[in-house]
ZAMARGU-4260 file (C-alpha; in steps of 0.2 Angstrom, whole numbers, plus 5000, padded with zeros to 4 digits):
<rodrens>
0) 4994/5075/4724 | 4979/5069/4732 | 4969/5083/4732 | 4972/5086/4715 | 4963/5070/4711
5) 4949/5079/4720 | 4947/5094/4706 | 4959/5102/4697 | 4951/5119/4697 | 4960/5134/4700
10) 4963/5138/4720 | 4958/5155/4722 | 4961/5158/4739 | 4969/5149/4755 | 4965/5153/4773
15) 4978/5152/4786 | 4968/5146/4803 | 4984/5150/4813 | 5005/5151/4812 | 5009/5135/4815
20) 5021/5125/4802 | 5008/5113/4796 | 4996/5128/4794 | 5004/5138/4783 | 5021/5130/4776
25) 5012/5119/4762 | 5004/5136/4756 | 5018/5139/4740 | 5013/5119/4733 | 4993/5123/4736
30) 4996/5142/4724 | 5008/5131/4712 | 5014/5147/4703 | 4995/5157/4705 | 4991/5172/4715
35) 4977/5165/4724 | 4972/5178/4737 | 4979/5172/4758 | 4966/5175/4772 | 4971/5177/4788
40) 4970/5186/4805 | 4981/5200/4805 | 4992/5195/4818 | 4996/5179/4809 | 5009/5186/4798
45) 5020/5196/4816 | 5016/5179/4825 | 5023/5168/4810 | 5039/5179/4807 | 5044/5178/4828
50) 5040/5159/4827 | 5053/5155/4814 | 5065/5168/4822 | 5072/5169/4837 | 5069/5153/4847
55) 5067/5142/4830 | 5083/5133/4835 | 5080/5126/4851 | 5059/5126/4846 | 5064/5114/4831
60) 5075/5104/4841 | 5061/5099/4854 | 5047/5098/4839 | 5058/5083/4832 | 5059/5075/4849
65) 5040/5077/4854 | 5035/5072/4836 | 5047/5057/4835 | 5053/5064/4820 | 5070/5053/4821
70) 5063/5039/4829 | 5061/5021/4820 | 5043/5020/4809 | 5039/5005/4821 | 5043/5014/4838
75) 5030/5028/4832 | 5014/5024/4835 | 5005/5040/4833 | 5010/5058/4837 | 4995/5063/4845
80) 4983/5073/4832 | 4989/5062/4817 | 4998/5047/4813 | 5016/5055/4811 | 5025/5071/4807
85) 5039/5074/4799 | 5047/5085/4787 | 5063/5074/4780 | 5071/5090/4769 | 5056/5098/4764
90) 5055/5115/4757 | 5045/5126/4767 | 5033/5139/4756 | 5025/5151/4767 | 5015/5164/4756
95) 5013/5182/4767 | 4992/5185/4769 | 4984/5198/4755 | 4969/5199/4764 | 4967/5200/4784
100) 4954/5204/4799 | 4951/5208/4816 | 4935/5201/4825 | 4926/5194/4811 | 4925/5193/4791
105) 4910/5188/4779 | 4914/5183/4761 | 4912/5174/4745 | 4924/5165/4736 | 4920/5154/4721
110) 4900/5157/4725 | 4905/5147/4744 | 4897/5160/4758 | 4911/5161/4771 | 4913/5170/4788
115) 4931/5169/4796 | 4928/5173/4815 | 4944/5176/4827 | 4945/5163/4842 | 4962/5163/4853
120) 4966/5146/4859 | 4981/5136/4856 | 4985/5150/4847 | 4982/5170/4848 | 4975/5171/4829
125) 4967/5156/4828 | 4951/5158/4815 | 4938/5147/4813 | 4930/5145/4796 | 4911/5145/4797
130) 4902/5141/4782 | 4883/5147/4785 | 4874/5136/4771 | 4881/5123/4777 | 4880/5125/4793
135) 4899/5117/4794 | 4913/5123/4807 | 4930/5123/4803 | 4937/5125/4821 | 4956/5126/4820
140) 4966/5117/4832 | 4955/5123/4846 | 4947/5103/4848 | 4953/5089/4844 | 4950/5071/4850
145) 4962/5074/4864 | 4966/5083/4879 | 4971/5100/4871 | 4989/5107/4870 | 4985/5119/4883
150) 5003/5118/4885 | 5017/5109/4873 | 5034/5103/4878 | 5040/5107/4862 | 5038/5126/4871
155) 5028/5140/4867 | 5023/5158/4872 | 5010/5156/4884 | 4994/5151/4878 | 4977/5158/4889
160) 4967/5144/4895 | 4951/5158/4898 | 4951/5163/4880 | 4953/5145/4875 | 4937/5139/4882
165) 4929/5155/4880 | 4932/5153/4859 | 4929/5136/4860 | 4910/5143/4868 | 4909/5150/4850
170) 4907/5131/4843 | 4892/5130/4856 | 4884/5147/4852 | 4885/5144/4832 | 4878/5125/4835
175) 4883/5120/4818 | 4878/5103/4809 | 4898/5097/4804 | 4912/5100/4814 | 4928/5098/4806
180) 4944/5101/4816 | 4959/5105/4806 | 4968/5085/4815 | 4956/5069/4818 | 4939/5067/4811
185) 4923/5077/4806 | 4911/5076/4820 | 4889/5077/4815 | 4873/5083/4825 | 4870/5098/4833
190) 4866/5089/4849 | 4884/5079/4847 | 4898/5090/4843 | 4885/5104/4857 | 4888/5090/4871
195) 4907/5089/4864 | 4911/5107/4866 | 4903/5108/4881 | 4915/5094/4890 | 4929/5104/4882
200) 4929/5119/4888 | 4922/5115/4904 | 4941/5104/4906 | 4949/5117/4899 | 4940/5129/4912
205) 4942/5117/4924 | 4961/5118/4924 | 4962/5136/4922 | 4951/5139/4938 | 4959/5123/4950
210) 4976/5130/4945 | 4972/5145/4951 | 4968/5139/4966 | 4980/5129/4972 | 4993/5144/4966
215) 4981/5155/4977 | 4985/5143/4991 | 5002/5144/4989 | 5006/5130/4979 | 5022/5129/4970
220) 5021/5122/4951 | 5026/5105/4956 | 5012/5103/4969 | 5002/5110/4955 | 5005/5096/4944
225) 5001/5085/4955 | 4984/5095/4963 | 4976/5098/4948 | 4965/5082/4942 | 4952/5082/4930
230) 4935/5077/4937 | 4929/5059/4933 | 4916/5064/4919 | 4929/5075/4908 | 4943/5061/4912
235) 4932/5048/4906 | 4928/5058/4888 | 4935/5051/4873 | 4940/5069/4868 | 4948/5072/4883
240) 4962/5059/4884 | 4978/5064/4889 | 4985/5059/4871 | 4991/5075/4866 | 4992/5089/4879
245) 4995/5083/4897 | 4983/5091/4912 | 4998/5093/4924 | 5010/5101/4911 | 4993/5114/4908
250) 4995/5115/4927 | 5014/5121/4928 | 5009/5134/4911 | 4994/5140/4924 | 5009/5144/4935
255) 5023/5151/4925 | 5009/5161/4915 | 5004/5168/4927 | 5016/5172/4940 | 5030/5169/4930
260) 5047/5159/4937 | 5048/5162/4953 | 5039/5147/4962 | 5037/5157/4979 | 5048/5144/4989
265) 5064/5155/4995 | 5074/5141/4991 | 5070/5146/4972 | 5076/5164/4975 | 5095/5160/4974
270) 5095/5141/4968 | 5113/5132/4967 | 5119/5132/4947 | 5114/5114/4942 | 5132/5110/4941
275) 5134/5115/4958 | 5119/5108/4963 | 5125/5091/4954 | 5142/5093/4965 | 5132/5094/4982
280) 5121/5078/4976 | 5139/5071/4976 | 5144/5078/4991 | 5130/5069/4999 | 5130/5052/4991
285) 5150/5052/4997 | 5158/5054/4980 | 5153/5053/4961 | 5157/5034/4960 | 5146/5032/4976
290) 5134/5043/4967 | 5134/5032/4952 | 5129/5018/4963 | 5113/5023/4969 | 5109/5028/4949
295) 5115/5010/4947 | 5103/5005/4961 | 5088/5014/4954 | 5089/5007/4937 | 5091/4989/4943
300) 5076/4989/4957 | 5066/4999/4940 | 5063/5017/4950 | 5069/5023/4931 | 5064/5042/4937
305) 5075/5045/4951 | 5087/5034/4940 | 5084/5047/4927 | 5088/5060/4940 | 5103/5055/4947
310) 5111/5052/4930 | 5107/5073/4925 | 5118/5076/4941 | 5132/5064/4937 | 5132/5071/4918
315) 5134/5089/4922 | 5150/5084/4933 | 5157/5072/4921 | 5147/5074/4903 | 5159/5059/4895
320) 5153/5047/4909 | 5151/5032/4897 | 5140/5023/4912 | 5132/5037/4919 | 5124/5038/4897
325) 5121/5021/4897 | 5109/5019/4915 | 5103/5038/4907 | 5097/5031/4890 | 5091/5014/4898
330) 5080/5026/4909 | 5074/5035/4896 | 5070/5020/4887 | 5059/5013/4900 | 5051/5027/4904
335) 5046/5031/4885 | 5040/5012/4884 | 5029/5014/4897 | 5021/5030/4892 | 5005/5033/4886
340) 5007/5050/4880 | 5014/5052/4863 | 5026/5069/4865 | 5029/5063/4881 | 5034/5045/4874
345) 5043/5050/4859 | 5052/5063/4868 | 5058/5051/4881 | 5065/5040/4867 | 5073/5054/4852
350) 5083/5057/4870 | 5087/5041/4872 | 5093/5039/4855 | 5102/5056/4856 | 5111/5049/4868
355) 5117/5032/4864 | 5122/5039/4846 | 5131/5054/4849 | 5119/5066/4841 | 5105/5081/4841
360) 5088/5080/4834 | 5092/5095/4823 | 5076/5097/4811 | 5079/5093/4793 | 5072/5105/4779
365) 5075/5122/4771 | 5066/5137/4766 | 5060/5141/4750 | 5070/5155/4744 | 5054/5166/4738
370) 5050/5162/4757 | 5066/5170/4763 | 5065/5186/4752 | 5049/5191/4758 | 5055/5190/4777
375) 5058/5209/4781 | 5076/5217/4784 | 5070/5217/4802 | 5069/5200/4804 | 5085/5195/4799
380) 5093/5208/4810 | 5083/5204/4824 | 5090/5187/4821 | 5108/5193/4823 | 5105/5200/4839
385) 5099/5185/4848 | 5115/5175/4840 | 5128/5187/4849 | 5142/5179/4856 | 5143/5191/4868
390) 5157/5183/4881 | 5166/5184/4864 | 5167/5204/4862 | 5164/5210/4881 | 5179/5223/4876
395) 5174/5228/4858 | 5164/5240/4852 | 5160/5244/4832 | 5148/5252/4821 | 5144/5242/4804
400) 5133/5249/4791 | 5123/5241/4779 | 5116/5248/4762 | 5104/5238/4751 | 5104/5240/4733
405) 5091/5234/4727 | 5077/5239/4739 | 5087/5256/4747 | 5086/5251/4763 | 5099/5255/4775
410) 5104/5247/4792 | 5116/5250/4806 | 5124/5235/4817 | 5131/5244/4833 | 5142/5232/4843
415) 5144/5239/4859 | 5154/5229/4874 | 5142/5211/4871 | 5126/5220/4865 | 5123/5221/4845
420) 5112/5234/4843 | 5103/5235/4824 | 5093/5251/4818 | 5084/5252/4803 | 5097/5270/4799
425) 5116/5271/4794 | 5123/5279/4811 | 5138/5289/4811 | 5159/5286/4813 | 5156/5268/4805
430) 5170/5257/4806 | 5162/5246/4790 | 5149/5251/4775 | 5143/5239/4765 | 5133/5236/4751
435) 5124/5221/4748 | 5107/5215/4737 | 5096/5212/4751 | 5092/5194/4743 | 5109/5188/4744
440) 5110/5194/4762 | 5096/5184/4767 | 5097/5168/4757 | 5116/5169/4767 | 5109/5172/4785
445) 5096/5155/4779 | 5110/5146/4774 | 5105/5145/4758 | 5121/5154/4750 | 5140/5149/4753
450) 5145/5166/4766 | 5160/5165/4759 | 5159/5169/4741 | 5143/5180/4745 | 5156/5190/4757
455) 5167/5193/4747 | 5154/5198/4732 | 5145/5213/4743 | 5155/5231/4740 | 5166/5239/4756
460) 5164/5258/4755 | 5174/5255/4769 | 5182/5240/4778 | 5185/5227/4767 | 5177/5207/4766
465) 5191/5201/4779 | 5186/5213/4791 | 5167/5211/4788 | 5170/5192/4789 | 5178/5194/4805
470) 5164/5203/4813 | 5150/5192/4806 | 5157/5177/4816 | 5153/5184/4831 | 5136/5181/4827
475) 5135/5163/4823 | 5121/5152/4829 | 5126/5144/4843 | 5128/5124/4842 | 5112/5115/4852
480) 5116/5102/4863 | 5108/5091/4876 | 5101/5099/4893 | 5116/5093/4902 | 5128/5098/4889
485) 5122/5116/4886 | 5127/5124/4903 | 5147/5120/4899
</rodrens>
C-alpha cells in the first residue's frame, strides 16, 4: 500500500538479496498477478527450499521468541534491525527466480543501469545491488547499524565470518555515494559509509581471528565467549552495538563452525543425559525439595542465572513442578528486563510467557497455495523423512508408491525398520500404489487440505485409503515443546 502511493507503474522485475522470510515472502503482493521477471543468486532458490524444510519447525519456533512475536506491543521495544516483526496469519508468497547468477551480473531494467554482485555474509547468496549512475549500494543484510548476526539464536547453518568481512571489503572497494542497507537508514559520503565499512569488517575480523585463537589455545566455547572482547574503538561504534547479534554468541559459532560439538574437554566426550545430569544435581543438593531451595535461594538474593539454572534441572525431574515454573519464569523475567539485547530480551521473556500460560510460540501464518505447488516433489518427500517416527516402526518394513497424474512423476516411500527412504522411482514388490495429483498431495502435507477427505479421494492400485492412512501417521510432525520438555 504504501509504495503504491509512490507510483503505480508496472514492477517489471524484483531482486531477491538473499532467502530469508522478509526477503523474499512479500514477492506474490509486489507481482500482484504480473510476470515480472525474479533476480537472484543461483543458490538462492536450493537455500530458500531447505530453510522452509526440514528444521522450519523448531527454526519458527525460536524466530517467534527472538523477534517477540507473542509478546505484549509495549514489552517490544525494538527487534533489533526494525521496530517489530510479526507475521500474525499472513500468507506467505514466494515467487521462484527467472533469472539467476554466479559471481556478478550487469543489466538494465526500466532504462536503471544495475550490476548485481555476489557477497556471502549473513547469508551464502547474499547480492548486493550496485547501481553505477548513481553511485548507490544496496548492501543486503551484510551492515546494519548493529553488531552483525554473525550468529542468531533463532539458529542457523553456519555463517563464515571471513567471507563476511571479505564481502563487506567490496562496500569499501566500490566507495559509493548512498548506502542503503536492506534494515535501518541510508548512510551518504564516500568518506562516511568508507570509514563505516571499514570498522565493520575489521569487528567482524576481529572476532573471526581472536576466536581462533583462543580455540588454538585450547579453549573450550564457554571460555570462548567470555575471551573474545571487542577492542575499545569498534565497541565504542554506533554501528557496532550489541543490538542485534552478540560478540560472544559469534564466539561459540567460531567454535562449533569450526570444530564442531565436541568442546575438547573429556568430560564432553560421554556427558551425563541432562535428565541424569538433573538427578546428580539432586543428588548433591540432598534431595529435589533441597534442590528446590537453593533455586528459591538464588531468586530471592536476585543471582536469576543460577536461579535459572537450577530450575532446568528440577523441571527435567519433575516437568509439572508448579514452583520450580513459577521461580523459572520469574528468572526469566528478570533476566529479559535487564537485558539490553533485543533477541536476547524478548527471548528471555516469550519463555517466560510460554511458561506461565501453558503454551509454545508456534508461528502463525500459511503458505500461499501457488507457493506450495511450485515446491518440487523432492521437497515434500525430503520432509517426510525427517518426520519419521522412527521408535514407532523399529520392526516394519513397507514399500509405498506414489504415481502423479498430473505431472507423471513417480515416487517410492521405502520404510525400512525406522529409516523411510524416498526415491524419485516406483520400486518393486509394493505393498501400496497410489495415485494422486500432485497439488492436492502438497497443499495436504502444508496443511492446507483436510488429509482425510484428500486420502480417501487419491486412487489405490493397490492397498486401500485405510491402509495408506495408517502408514502416513507415522510420519506426523512431531509436537514442539519447551527445552526441558522435549527430552521426555
Amino acid at each position: 500500500k504504501e509504495f503504491l502511493k509512490i507510483t503505480r507503474l508496472p514492477v517489471r522485475a524484483i531482486i531477491y538479496t538473499h532467502f530469508h522470510a522478509d526477503h523474499i515472502f512479500g514477492a506474490a503482493e509486489f507481482a500482484d498477478g504480473s510476470s515480472p521477471e525474479i533476480y537472484a543468486h543461483e543458490t538462492t532458490d536450493y537455500l530458500a527450499e531447505r530453510f522452509v524444510s526440514e528444521t522450519s519447525p523448531i527454526i519458527g519456533v525460536r524466530s517467534m521468541r527472538m523477534f517477540g512475536t507473542y509478546l505484549d506491543k509495549n514489552a517490544v521495544v525494538n527487534a533489533g534491525i526494525g521496530p517489530f516483526l510479526s507475521f500474525g496469519g499472513a500468507e506467505l508468497g514466494y515467487i521462484k527466480p527467472t533469472k539467476t547468477y554466479r559471481d556478478r551480473m550487469k543489466l538494465s531494467i526500466a532504462g536503471i543501469r544495475i550490476e548485481l554482485i555476489h557477497a556471502p555474509g549473513e547469508t551464502d547468496d547474499q547480492t548486493y545491488v550496485w547501481l553505477p549512475d548513481k553511485k548507490t549500494l544496496i548492501s543486503a543484510d551484510n551492515l546494519y547499524k548493529a553488531f552483525p548476526n554473525l550468529y542468531t539464536i533463532r539458529g542457523t547453518w553456519f555463517r563464515s565470518l571471513k567471507n563476511w568481512y571479505r564481502s563487506v571489503d567490496i562496500i569499501r572497494d566500490l566507495r559509493p555515494r548512498y548506502l542503503v542497507p536492506c534494515h535501518g537508514r541510508p548512510e551518504s559520503g564516500e568518506d562516511n559509509i568508507h570509514r563505516i565499512a571499514t570498522d565493520y569488517r575489521d569487528a567482524i575480523q576481529y572476532v573471526h581471528d581472536q576466536s581462533l585463537r583462543g580455540i588454538n589455545r585450547g579453549m573450550t566455547p564457554d571460555d570462548l565467549a567470555d575471551f573474545v572482547k571487542l577492542p575499545p574503538r569498534l565497541a565504542a561504534s554506533p554501528y557496532l552495538q550489541e543490538f542485534y547479534g552478540k560478540v560472544s554468541w559469534s564466539a561459540r559459532a567460531m567454535f562449533g563452525g569450526n570444530l564442531g560439538w565436541f568442546s575438547g574437554d573429556s568430560a564432553d566426550l560421554h556427558p551425563l543425559p541432562p535428565r541424569e545430569e538433573a538427578r546428580m544435581m539432586a543428588d548433591i543438593a540432598g534431595g529435589a525439595e533441597k534442590l528446590l531451595d537453593h533455586a528459591r535461594r538464588y531468586a530471592k538474593k536476585g543471582e536469576f542465572q543460577a536461579a535459572l539454572q537450577l530450575t532446568g534441572h528440577l523441571l527435567r525431574l519433575d516437568p509439572g513442578s508448579g514452583e520450580a515454573r513459577a521461580i523459572r519464569a520469574r528468572a526469566l523475567t528478570a533476566l529479559g528486563e535487564r537485558e539490553r539485547n533485543p533477541n536476547a530480551r524478548h527471548y528471555y521473556l516469550t519463555e517466560a510467557i510460554e511458561i506461565s500460560e501453558g503454551f509454545v510460540a508456534i508461528p502463525k501464518f500459511k503458505p500461499d497455495r501457488a507457493m506450495v505447488h511450485r515446491f518440487p516433489l523432492s521437497f515434500f518427500f525430503d520432509t517426510l523423512a525427517v518426520n519419521l517416527d522412527a521408535g514407532a516402526c523399529m520392526d516394519l518394513e513397507k514399500r509405498v508408491g506414489f504415481t502423479f497424474s498430473d505431472t507423471g512423476e513417480t515416487w517410492s516411500i521405502h520404510l525400512r525398520r525406522g529409516v523411510a527412504e524416498t526415491r524419485p522411482k516406483l520400486l518393486d514388490r509394493l505393498d501400496i500404489l497410489v495415485s494422486a495429483d500432485s497439488k492436492k498431495w502438497k497443499e495436504m502435507l502444508a496443511k492446507l487440505r483436510n488429509p482425510v477427505t484428500t486420502l480417501a479421494g487419491f486412487e489405490y492400485r493397490k492397498g486401500n485409503a485405510v491402509e495408506f492412512a495408517r502408514f502416513m501417521k507415522y510420519f506426523e510432525q512431531p509436537e514442539i515443546r519447551l527445552p526441558f520438555e522435549a527430552g521426555d
